[in-house]
Wavefront OBJ file of the C-alpha trace (Angstrom):
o trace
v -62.324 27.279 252.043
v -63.845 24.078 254.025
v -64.002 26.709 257.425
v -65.979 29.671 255.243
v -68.005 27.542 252.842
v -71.738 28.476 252.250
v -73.990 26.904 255.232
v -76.504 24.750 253.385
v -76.264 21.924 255.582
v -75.176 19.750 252.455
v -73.894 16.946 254.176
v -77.839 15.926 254.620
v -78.666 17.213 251.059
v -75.799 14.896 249.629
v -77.004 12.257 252.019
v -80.194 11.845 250.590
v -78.946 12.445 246.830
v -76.939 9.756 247.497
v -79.039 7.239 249.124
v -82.010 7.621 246.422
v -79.250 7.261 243.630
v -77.945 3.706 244.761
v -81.885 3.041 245.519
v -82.352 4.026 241.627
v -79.135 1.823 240.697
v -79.790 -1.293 242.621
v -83.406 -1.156 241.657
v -82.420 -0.594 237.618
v -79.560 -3.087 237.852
v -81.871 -5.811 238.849
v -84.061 -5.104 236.214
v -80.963 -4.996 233.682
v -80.033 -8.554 235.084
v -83.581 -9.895 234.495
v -83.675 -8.996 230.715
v -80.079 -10.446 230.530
v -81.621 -13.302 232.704
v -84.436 -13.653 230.306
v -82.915 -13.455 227.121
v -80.395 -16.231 228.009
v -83.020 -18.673 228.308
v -85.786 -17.185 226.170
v -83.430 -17.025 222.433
v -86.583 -18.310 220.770
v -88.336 -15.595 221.490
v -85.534 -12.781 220.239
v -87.579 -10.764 218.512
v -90.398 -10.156 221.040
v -87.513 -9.137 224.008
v -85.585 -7.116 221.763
v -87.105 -3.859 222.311
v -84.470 -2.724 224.880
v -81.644 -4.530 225.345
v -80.318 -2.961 227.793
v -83.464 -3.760 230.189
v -83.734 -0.229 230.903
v -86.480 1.700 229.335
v -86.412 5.539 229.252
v -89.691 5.764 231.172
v -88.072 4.078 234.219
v -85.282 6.509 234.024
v -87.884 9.416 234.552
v -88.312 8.463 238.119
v -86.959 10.774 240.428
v -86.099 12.989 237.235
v -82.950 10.756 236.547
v -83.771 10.395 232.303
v -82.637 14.599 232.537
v -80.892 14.649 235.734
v -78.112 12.295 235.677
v -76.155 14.212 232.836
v -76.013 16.896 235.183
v -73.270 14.997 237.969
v -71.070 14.765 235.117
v -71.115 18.021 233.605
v -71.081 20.064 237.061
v -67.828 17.813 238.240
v -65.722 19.193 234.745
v -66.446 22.645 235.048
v -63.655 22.368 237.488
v -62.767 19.610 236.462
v -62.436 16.731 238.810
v -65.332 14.021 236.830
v -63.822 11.084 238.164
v -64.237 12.393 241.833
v -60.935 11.108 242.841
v -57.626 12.140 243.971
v -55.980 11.364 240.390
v -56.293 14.699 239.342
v -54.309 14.813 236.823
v -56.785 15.471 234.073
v -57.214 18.637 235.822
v -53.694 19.259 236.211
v -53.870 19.872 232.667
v -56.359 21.309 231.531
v -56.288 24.383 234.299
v -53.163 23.845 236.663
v -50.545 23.959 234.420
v -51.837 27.084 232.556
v -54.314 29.461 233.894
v -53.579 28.704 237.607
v -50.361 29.605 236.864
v -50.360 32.419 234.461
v -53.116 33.835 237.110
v -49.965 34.922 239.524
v -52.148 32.481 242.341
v -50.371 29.123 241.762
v -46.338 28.033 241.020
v -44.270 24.759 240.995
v -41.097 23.377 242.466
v -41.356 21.141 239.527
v -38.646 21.390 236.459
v -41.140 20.322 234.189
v -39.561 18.843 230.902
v -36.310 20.291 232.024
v -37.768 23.163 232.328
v -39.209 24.113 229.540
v -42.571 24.054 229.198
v -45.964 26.606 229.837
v -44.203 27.256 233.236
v -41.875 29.037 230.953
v -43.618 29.748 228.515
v -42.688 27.227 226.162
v -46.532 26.408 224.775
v -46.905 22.278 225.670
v -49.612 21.668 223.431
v -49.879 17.422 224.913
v -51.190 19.614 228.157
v -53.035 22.380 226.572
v -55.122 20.786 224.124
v -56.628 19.132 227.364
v -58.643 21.611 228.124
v -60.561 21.854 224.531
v -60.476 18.107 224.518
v -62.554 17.549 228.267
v -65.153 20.801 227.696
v -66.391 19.370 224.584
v -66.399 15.564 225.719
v -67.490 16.450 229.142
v -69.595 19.761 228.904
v -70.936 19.833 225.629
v -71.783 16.369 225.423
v -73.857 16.364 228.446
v -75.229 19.609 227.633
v -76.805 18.880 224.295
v -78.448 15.780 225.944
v -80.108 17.325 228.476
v -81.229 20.036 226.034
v -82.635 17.390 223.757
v -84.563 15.650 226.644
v -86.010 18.738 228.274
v -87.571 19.860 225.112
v -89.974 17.100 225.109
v -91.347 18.170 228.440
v -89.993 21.460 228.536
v -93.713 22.444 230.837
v -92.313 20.210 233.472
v -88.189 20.740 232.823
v -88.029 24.161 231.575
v -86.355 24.818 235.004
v -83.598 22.248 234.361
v -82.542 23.718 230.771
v -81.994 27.368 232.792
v -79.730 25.210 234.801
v -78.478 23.485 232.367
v -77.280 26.601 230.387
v -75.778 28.296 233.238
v -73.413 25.610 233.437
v -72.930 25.084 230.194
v -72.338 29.454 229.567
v -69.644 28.943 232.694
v -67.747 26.362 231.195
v -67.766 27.249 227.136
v -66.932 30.775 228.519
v -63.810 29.569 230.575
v -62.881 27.655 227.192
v -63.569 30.922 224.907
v -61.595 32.703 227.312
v -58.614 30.381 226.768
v -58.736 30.048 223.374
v -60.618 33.010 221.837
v -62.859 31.462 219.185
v -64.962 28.291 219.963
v -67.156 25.905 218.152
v -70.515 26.950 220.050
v -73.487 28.234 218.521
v -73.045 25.354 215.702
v -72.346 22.671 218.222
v -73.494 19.082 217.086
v -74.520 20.211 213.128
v -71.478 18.203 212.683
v -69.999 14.705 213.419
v -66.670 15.485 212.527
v -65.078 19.416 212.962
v -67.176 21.841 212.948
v -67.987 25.797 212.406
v -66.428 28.063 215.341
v -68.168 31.316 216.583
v -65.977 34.346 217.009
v -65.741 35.380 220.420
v -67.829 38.062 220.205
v -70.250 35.957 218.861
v -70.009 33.609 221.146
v -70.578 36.131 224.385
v -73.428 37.194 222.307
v -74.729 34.204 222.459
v -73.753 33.635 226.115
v -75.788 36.962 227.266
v -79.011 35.886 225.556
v -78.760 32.594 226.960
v -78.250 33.986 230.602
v -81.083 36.372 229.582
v -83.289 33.792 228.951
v -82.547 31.270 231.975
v -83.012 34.285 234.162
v -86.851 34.646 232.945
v -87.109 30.898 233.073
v -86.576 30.956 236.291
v -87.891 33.963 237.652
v -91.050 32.216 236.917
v -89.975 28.664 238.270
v -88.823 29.747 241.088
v -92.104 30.632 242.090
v -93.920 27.707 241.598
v -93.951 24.159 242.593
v -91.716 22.055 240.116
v -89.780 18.954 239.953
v -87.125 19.118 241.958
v -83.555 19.731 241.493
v -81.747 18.708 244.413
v -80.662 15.055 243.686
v -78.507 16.778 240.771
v -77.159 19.656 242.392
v -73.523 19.634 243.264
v -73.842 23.563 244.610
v -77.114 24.814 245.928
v -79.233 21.799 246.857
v -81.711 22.648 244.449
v -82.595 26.185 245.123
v -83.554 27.894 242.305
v -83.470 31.403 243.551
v -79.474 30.926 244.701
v -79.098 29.155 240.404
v -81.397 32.812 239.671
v -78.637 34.946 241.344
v -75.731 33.264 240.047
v -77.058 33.528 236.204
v -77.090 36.909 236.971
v -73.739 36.816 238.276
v -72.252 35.893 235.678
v -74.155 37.806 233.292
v -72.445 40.906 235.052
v -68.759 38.928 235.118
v -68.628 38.376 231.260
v -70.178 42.328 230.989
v -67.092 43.891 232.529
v -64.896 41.608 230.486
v -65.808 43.309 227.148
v -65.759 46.967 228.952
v -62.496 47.601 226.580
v -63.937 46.229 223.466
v -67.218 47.825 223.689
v -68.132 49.800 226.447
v -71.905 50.532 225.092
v -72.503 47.272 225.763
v -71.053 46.083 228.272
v -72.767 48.691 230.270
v -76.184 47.403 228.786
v -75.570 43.779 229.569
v -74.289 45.189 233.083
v -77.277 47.342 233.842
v -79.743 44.984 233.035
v -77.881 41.986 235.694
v -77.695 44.544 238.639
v -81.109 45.581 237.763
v -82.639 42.571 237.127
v -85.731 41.311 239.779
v -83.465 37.613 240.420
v -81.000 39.881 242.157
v -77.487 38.791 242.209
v -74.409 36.776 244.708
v -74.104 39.543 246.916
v -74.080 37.152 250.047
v -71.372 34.696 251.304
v -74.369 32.050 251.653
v -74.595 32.277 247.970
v -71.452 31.376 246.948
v -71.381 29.034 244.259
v -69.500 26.393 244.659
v -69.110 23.137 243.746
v -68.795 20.042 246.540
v -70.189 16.865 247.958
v -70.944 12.956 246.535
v -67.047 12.412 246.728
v -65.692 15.075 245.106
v -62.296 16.157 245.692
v -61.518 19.371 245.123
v -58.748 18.985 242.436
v -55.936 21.609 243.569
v -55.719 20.102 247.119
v -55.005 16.779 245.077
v -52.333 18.503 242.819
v -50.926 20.593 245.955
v -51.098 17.759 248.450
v -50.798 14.629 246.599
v -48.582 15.395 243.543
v -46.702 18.119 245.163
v -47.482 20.273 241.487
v -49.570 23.297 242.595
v -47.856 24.973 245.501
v -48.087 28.651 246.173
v -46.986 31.161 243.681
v -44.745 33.962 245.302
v -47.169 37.033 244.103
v -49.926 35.648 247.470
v -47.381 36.235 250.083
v -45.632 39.120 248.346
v -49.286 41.605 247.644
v -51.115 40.216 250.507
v -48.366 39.955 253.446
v -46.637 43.237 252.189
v -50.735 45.180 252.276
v -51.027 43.253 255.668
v -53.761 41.438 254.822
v -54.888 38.327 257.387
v -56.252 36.773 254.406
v -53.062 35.068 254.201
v -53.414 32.861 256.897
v -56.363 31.535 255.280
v -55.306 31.046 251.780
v -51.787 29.228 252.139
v -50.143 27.035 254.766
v -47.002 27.491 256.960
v -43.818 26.187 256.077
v -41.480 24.921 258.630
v -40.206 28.235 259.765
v -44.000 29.421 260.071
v -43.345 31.707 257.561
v -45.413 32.076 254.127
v -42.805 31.248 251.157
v -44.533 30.886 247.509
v -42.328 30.807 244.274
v -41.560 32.489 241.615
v -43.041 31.126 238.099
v -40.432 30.415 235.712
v -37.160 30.145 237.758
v -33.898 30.144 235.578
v -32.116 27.031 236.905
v -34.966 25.213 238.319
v -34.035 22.370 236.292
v -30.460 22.096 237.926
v -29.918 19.109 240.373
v -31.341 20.146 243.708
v -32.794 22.894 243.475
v -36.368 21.433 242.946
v -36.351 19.409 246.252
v -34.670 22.475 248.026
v -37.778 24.517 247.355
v -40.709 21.945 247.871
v -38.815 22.079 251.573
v -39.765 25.421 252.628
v -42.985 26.266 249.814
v -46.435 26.840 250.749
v -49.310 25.193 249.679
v -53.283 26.291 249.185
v -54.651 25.985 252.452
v -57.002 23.182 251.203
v -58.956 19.883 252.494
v -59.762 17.079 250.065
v -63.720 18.556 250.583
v -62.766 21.703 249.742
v -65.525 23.237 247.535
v -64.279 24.373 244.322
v -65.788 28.115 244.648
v -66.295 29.462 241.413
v -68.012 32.752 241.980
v -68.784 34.574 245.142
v -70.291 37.820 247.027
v -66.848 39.992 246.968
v -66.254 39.344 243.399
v -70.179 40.348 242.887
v -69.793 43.021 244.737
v -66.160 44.347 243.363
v -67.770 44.358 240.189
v -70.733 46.382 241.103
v -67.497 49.144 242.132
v -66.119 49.135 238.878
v -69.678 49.787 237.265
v -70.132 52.526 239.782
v -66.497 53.997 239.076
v -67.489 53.903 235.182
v -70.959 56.062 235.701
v -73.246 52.999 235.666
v -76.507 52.291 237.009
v -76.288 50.282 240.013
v -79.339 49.982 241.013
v -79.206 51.858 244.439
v -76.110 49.699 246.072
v -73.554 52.247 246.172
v -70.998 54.320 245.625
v -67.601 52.814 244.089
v -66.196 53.498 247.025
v -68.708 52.111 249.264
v -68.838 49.341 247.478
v -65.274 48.698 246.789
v -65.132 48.677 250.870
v -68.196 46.307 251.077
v -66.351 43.944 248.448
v -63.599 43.858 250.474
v -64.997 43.362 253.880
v -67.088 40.570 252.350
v -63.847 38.810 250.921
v -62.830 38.854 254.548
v -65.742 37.650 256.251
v -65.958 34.616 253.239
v -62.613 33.746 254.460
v -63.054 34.014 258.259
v -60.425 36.836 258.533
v -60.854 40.188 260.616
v -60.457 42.999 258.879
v -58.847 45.204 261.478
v -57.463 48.498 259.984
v -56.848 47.052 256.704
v -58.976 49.384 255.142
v -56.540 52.124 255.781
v -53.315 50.316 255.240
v -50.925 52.315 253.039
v -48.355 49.560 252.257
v -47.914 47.983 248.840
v -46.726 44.641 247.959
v -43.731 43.333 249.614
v -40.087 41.788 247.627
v -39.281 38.386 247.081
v -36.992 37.205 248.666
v -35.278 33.301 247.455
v -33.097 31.105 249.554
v -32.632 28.738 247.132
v -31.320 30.544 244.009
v -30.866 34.287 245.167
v -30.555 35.691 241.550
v -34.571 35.023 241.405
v -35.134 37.782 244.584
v -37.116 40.628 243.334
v -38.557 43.588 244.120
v -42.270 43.826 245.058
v -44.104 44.747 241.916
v -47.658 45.862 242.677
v -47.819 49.624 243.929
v -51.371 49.554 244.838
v -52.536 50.128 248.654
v -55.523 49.461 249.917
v -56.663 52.568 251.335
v -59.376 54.099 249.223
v -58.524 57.689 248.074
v -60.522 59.760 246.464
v -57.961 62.096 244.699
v -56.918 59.682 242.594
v -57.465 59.351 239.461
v -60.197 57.045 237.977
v -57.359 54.330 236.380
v -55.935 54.608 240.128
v -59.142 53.929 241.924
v -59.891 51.446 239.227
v -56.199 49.854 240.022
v -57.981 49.403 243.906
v -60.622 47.654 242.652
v -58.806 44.798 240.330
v -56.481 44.479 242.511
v -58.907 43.604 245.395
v -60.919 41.302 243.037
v -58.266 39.596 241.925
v -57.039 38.573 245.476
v -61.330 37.758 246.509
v -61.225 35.455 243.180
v -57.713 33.335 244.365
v -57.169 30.301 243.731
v -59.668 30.006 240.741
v -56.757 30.809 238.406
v -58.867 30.623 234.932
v -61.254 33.474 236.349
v -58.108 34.971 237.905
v -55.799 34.525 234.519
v -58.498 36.711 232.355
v -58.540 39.254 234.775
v -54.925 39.828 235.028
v -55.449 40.221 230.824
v -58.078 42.185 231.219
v -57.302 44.948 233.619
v -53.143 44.419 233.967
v -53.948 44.260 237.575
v -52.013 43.458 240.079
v -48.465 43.819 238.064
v -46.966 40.372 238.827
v -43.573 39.106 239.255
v -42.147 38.534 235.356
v -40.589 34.949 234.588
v -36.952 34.798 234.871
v -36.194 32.604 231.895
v -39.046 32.855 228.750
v -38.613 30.050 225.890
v -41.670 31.089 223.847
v -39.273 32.289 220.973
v -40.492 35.857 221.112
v -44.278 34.992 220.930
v -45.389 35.671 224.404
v -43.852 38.737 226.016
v -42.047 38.598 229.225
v -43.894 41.398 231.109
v -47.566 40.628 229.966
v -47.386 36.664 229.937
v -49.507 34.270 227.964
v -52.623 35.873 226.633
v -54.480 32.716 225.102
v -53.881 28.788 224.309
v -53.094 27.860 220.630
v -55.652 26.155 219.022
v -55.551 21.898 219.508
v -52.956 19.735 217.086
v -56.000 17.733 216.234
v -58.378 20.878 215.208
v -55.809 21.453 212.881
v -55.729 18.120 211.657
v -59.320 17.002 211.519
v -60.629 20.352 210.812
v -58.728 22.540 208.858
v -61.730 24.667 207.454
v -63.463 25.578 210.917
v -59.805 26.056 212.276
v -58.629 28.511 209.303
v -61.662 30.642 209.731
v -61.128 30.532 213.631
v -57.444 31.923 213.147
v -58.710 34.834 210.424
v -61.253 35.564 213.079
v -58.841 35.749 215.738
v -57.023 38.566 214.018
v -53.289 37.504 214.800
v -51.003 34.202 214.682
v -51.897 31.131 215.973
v -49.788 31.771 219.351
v -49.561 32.286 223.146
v -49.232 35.816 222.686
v -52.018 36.534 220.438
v -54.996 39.144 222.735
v -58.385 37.776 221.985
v -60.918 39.951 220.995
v -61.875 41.619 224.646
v -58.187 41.839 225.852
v -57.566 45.070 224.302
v -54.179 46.871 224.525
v -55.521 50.428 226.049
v -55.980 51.926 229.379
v -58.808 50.969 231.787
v -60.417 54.845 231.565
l 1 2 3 4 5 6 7 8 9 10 11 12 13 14 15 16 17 18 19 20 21 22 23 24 25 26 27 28 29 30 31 32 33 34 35 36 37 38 39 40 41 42 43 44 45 46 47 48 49 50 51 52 53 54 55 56 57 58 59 60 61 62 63 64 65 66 67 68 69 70 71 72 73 74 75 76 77 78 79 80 81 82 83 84 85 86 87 88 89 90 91 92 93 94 95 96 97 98 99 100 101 102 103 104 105 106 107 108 109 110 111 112 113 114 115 116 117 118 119 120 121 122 123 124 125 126 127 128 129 130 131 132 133 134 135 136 137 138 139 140 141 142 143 144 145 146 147 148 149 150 151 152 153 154 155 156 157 158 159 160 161 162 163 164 165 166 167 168 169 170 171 172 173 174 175 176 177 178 179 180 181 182 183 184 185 186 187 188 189 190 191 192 193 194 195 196 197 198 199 200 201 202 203 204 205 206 207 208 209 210 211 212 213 214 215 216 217 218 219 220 221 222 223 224 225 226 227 228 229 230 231 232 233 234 235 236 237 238 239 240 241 242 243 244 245 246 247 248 249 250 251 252 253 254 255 256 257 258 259 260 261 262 263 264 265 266 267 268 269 270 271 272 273 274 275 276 277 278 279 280 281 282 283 284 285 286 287 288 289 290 291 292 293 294 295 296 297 298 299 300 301 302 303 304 305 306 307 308 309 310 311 312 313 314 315 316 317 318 319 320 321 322 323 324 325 326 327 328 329 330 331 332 333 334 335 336 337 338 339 340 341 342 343 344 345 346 347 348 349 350 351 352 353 354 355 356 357 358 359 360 361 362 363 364 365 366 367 368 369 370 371 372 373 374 375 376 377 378 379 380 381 382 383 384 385 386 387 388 389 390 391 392 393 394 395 396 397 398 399 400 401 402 403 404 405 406 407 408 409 410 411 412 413 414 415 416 417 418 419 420 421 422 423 424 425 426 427 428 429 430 431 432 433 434 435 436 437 438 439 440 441 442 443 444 445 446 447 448 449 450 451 452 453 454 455 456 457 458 459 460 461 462 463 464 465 466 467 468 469 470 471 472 473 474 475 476 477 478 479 480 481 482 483 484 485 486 487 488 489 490 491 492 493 494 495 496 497 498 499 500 501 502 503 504 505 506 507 508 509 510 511 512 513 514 515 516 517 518 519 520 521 522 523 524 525 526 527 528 529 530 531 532 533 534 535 536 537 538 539 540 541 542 543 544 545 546 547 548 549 550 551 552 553 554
């Protein structure tokens, strides 16, 4: 990722972001110590210095945009979550490694957790999963509803910010409502304790007129001169036409997602994205991403550092057996030079051995501690644009699917720094896995799909070209990755040997949401009944939420 990065020269942008922050710091700590100075030695005069104890006012904080700004480091870091911007990762560990990376087919371990049994098996392990409610709301949300509050008294001068601001916030509460299926959203903060959940149709409602609405904000912003962005921006240095693309982006990414449940409109909510004047990410340069101030990308940490998140054995079996270079860019060597991933949910992983045996000879994710977390780029974009094209839509002029499902492709490749070669006409499907370590595991290859575009096939075969290819462009950003294996069933992965879910999550289709959190249930047992009538089906793992519907593609 480091070597194919988008070239903003950020280094300088951070530079600067960095150097007027600790300007802003030293320059607000000494007032803070002043007041504190003062008030020592002044108690007689309590009442008159007690207008602002902290010896901060908010009027200071509006230099350099900071009153607004400064919830936006936070909330940027925990989309992916890494807020600390350290190597103890382990927040993030669980609340995306040890479910959707995995259940995405991207990421595995050589790690028996709990002897074993656990999500990697698909025993739900609700002390991890209810992580990931836990950190959006504290981390997102939070942050979210302050900036909102603080740009509406200026919103002249900051309507630019709240765009931003709800991008962010529709990526993240969109990850979480496509983990759990029903979220508290819409009704966020009418409540200090519990609170009323949106369905998820509801809630993507209320994601598309939100991305609807940023995009007009800043069709217009982006066209004057405002205050500027840039200290705050952990992805595009503050240029509002790249934040203008990706709104649209994702606009188009959650419209395909609800193609199943309701076609009608996801073709509406698609048509107006790739039509819309903003444009979209349909160039590498646009990749969003995010990097820089000290953050470490959070999978190198759990690959490199905790020796968690290695490769799962679906990369090297699709990619090497379609002889696709992309490998060499997406996982490391072991020390046979040879790409090894493993298998999720090993029977026997837990025995002595066995665990050290494989973290010997596994792969890891070919990342650097400055790795940018990419969360949406050109070949997804563009991979979508083929499915709308394959389904009839209006594209806008880009293409044909197959054009486009070629473009997609050759974009993935040039993101990566990988020559295509002949790839475009390979014929080969995905290749078996083979294990040294417990040969009982080795299996078959299980994806069928080639890579060669043929237009005899069928539309639910083309269609099978197209997820498959977007699903290896998305890797390793296993929660985008995770509800498009639900959403398409493409590529078939590898099944897990051993399943402990007591015949809640099938074996074949995997883990289709996260129960709802031990303390929802506790501390809010009105808003959490409603969520579960809403959600149509038990409580569970293996319970589809409301776009993941159980019907062909076409």
């Amino acid at each position: 990722i480091r070597d194919v990065a988008p070239s903003r020269g950020l280094g300088d942008v951070y530079k600067r972001q960095v150097d007027m922050i600790m300007k802003n710091i030293f320059r607000l700590t000494a007032v803070a110590l002043l007041a504190a100075t003062l008030f020592s030695a002044c108690t007689g005069a309590f009442e008159d210095m007690n207008t602002n104890p902290k010896g901060v006012s908010d009027e200071e904080l509006k230099q350099d945009n900071n009153y607004i700004g400064m919830h936006f480091i936070p909330m940027m870091q925990s989309i992916y979550y890494n807020k600390n911007a350290g190597v103890n990762v382990w927040e993030y560990q669980l609340i995306q490694n040890l479910n959707a990376d995995l259940w995405s087919g991207y990421i595995s371990t050589a790690t028996a957790f709990a002897g074993n049994v656990s999500n990697v098996t698909y025993a739900m392990n609700a002390g991890w999963n209810d992580n990931c409610w836990d950190y959006a709301y504290r981390n997102v949300m939070v942050e979210s509803l302050k900036i909102t509050n603080k740009c509406k008294d200026d919103m002249e001068t900051y309507a630019h910010f709240e765009a931003i601001n709800t991008i962010c916030r529709v990526i993240a509460m969109s990850r979480l409502a496509d983990q759990y299926g029903c979220i508290i959203y819409s009704h966020y903060g009418e409540s200090a304790t519990g609170g009323e959940y949106d369905s998820g149709q509801d809630a993507y409602k209320k994601f598309f007129e939100e991305l609807k609405e940023a995009a007009d904000v800043l069709r217009t912003a982006k066209e004057k001169d405002v205050a500027s962005f840039m200290m705050f921006d952990y992805a595009y240095g503050g240029n509002l036409n790249k934040w203008a693309q990706l709104c649209n982006t994702i606009r188009l990414r959650l419209a395909m997602r609800i193609v199943k449940y309701d076609a009608a409109w996801a073709k509406s909510e698609a048509e107006a994205a790739m039509n819309d004047s903003n444009g979209l990410i349909e160039t590498n340069d646009a990749n969003f991403g995010i990097a820089g101030n000290g953050y470490v990308n959070p999978l190198y940490g759990i690959a490199f550092n905790y020796g968690d998140g290695v490769l799962g054995a679906n990369i090297p079996s699709i990619l090497s057996g379609m002889g696709d270079a992309r490998l060499d860019k997406y996982a490391t060597q072991n020390s046979k030079s040879e790409y090894f991933g493993i298998r999720l949910g090993i029977k026997g992983l837990e025995e002595e051995g066995f665990s050290d045996a494989y973290k010997a000879i596994v792969s890891r994710p070919n990342l650097t501690e400055t790795s940018p977390a990419i969360l949406a780029t050109a070949a997804e974009t563009i991979l979508l644009e083929a499915e709308a094209a394959l389904r009839g839509w209006d594209v806008n002029g880009k293409g044909t699917a197959q054009s486009l499902y070629e473009k997609g492709i050759r974009t993935s490749f040039e993101q990566w720094g990988a020559a295509v070669g002949d790839y475009l006409s390979s014929t080969t499907t995905a290749a078996a896995y083979v294990d040294p370590v417990i040969p009982a595991a080795s299996i078959e290859g299980q994806s069928k799909v080639t890579a060669k575009w043929d237009e005899s096939l069928s539309n639910e075969e083309k269609f099978a070209k197209i997820a498959t290819q977007r699903w290896i462009a998305i890797y390793p950003e296993g929660m985008n990755g995770w509800a498009e294996i639900r959403r398409t069933g493409y590529p078939k992965l590898f099944p897990v040997m051993v399943n402990y879910s007591q015949g809640e999550i099938d074996t074949d289709l995997g883990p289709r949401r996260l129960p709802f959190t031990i303390n929802e249930k506790g501390n809010n047992p009105t808003g959490y009944a409603k969520a579960v009538e809403m959600l149509g089906g038990p409580d569970n793992g293996g319970t589809r939420i409301f776009w993941d519907v159980d019907k062909p593609n076409f």
